[in-house]
N, C-alpha and C positions, 0 to 999 in steps of 0.2 A: 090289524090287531085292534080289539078293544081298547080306550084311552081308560087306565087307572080310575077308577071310582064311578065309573057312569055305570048303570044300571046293566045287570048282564054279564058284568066284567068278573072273571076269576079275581080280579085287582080288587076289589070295588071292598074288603072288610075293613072296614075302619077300626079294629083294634089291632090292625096291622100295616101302619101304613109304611109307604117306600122310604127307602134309606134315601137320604140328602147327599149324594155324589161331591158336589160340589164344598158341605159343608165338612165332611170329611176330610177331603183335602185339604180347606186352609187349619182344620186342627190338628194337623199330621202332618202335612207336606212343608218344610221348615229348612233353614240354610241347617248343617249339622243335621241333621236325623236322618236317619236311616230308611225314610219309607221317601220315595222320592217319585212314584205314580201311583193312583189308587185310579179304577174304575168298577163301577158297578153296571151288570148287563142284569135284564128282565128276568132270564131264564139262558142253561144252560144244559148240556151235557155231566160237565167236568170242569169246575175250576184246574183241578190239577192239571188235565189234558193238553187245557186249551194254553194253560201259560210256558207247559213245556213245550208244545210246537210253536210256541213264540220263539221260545229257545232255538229250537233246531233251525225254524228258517235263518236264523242270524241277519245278516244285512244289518242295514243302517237302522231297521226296525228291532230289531233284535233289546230285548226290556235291560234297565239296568235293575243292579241288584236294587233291593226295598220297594218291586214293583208287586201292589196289592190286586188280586182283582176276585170282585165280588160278586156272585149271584145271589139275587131274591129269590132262585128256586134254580134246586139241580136237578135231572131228570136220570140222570146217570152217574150218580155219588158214588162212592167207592171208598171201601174201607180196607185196612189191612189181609191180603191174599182174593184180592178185586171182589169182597162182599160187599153190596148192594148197601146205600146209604139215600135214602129217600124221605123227606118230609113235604108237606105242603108249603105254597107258593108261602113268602116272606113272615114263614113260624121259626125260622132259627137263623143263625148265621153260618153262611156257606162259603169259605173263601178261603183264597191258597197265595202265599206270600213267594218273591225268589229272593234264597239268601245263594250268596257266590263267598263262601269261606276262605279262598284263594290257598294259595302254598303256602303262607302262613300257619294253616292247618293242617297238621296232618290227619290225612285221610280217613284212617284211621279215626279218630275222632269225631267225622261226620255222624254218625252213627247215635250221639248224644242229641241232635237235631229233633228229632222228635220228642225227646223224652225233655229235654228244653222248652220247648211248646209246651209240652204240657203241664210243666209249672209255671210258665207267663201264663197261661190262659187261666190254671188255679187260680193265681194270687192275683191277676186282675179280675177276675169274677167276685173275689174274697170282697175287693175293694168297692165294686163298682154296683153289684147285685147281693150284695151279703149274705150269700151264699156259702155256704162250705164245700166245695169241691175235691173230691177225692182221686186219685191215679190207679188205674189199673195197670200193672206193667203187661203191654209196652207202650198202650197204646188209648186206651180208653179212660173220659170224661165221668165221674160218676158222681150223685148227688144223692140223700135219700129223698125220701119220697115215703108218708107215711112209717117210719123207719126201718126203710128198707135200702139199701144201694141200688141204684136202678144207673142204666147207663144212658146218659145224654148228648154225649159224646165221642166225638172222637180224632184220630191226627194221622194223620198219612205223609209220609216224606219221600219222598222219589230222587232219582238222581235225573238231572236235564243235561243234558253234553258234558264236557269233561269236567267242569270246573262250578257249575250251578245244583244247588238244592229246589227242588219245590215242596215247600210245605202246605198241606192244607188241613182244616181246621173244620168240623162239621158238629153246631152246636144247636140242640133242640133248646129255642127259647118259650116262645107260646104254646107248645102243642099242648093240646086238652087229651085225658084220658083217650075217649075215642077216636083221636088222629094218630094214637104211638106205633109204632108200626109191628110193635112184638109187644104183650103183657109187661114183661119185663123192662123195658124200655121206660125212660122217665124224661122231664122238662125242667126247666128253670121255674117253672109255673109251676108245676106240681111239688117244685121244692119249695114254695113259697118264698120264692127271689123277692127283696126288697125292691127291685127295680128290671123290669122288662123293656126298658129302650134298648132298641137294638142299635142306635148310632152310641148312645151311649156306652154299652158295652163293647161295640169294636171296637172303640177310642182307647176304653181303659186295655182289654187284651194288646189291642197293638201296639199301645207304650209300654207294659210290661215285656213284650216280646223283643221290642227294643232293646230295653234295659237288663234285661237277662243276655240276649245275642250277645250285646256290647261288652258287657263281663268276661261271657266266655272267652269271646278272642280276643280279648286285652291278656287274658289268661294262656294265651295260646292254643286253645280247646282242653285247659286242660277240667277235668268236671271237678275236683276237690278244691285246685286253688281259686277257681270261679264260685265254688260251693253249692253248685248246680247238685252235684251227687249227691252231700246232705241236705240238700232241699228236699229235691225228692225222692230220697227215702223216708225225708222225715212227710212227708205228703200222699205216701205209696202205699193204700190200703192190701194190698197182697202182701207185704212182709208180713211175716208173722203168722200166714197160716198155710195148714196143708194142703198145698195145691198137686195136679196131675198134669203135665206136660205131654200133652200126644205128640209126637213129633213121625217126621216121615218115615213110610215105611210099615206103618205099622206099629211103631214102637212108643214106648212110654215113659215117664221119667217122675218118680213117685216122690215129696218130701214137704220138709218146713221150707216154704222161701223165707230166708235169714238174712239176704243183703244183696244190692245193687251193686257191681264189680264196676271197677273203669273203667272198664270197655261199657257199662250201662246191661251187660246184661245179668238176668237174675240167677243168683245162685241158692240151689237145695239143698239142704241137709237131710241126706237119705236115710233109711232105717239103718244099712251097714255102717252108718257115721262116715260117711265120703260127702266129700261138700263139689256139687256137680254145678260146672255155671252153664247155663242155654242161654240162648244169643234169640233174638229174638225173631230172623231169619230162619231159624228152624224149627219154630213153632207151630205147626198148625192150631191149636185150641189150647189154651190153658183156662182150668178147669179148677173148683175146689175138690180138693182129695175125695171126699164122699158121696161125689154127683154120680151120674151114671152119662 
């Protein structure tokens, strides 16, 4: 392999240089906290993949929970129903964390996991890139961009053996106009982020994700008395307007999204005035009501 920055090298853009592995860890890795490995690899597949077959092999290798691990470029990203999530080598942040919510939690409640994430990752973005970051339920990152919502993101949660979460996180920092991978698509750069360091913004998302987790299960999972739920509804750019739910089968589910349920998923106000909640597992595409 090419050594970073020498001539020739995919490595070699200097407005893009390597995250500092090691300097992560002493700003993260802490007696009390939560993140208790972090490693960053050149290039992979799948954050997600690779930390849940850490899981499965178990043994004495087997990761403990708060283990971070980061790619400078994924070649096989994956977003919600295994769509395709692809940027250039070290233009965003690509990494997937393991939380193990134990029987503490019920089960049931894993399920806010992602929608968790995606208010740590808001409000440390809010903080760290002064950015305004918006939520699409369930799942997507969104900023404007000329004032538009363009999506820059996004959050995948998987289950790893019986007792482990993996979360990952796939966030467009630098990409320029002509690296977005859909028209639609947008960046931190395009949102005109006050700040594009990428060590800096891991640090801040992964102390918020921290301190959001921590809430939760002091709270028992539960999302109101954590306040996870009026977080993010009040961060949830989809309340409030006419959205289309295609769900399997063929079928459809037509109204206002008007609120975020405890269980995390979103509920419609249909034209019949029936208030219908979708889970976000039986989603295929949600859509604004007057798109095609």
């Amino acid at each position: 392999m090419t050594e970073p920055n020498t001539p020739g090298s995919r490595w070699s853009d200097l407005d893009r240089p390597p995250l500092n592995a090691a300097g992560l860890r002493r700003a993260l890795i802490r007696p009390g906290s939560l993140w208790t490995a972090l490693d960053v690899v050149d290039t992979t597949g799948s954050t997600n993949s690779d930390l849940a077959a850490r899981v499965s092999a178990g043994g004495g290798a087997a990761p403990a929970e708060g283990t971070v691990l980061v790619a400078e470029e994924q070649t096989a990203g994956r977003g919600r129903l295994d769509r395709n999530w692809t940027a250039p080598a070290r233009s965003g942040l690509f990494f997937s964390v393991l939380l193990t919510p134990g029987g503490d939690i019920p089960v049931e409640r894993w399920g806010w996991l992602p929608l968790l994430t995606g208010v740590a990752v808001a409000s440390g973005l809010a903080r760290a890139a002064g950015v305004d970051t918006s939520l699409k339920w369930p799942n997507d990152l969104l900023v404007a961009v000329d004032g538009r919502e363009r999506k820059a993101g996004g959050i995948l949660a998987e289950r790893a053996g019986e007792h482990a979460v993996v979360v990952g996180v796939g966030l467009n920092v630098t990409l320029r106009a002509d690296e977005l991978p859909v028209p639609t698509a947008g960046s931190l750069a395009l949102a005109d982020a006050l700040s594009l360091d990428r060590e800096t913004l891991l640090r801040a998302v992964l102390r918020s994700i921290e301190q959001w987790y921590g809430d939760w299960r002091a709270a028992g999972g539960d999302p109101a008395a954590s306040r996870l739920q009026e977080a993010y509804a009040a961060g949830c750019a989809t309340l409030g307007r006419a959205v289309r739910a295609e769900l399997p089968g063929d079928r459809e589910l037509t109204g206002e999204a008007v609120a975020i349920d405890g269980d995390g998923r979103l509920v419609l106000a249909t034209e019949s005035g029936v208030r219908e909640p979708a889970a976000a597992g039986d989603i295929v595409h949600l859509r604004p009501a007057d798109t095609d």
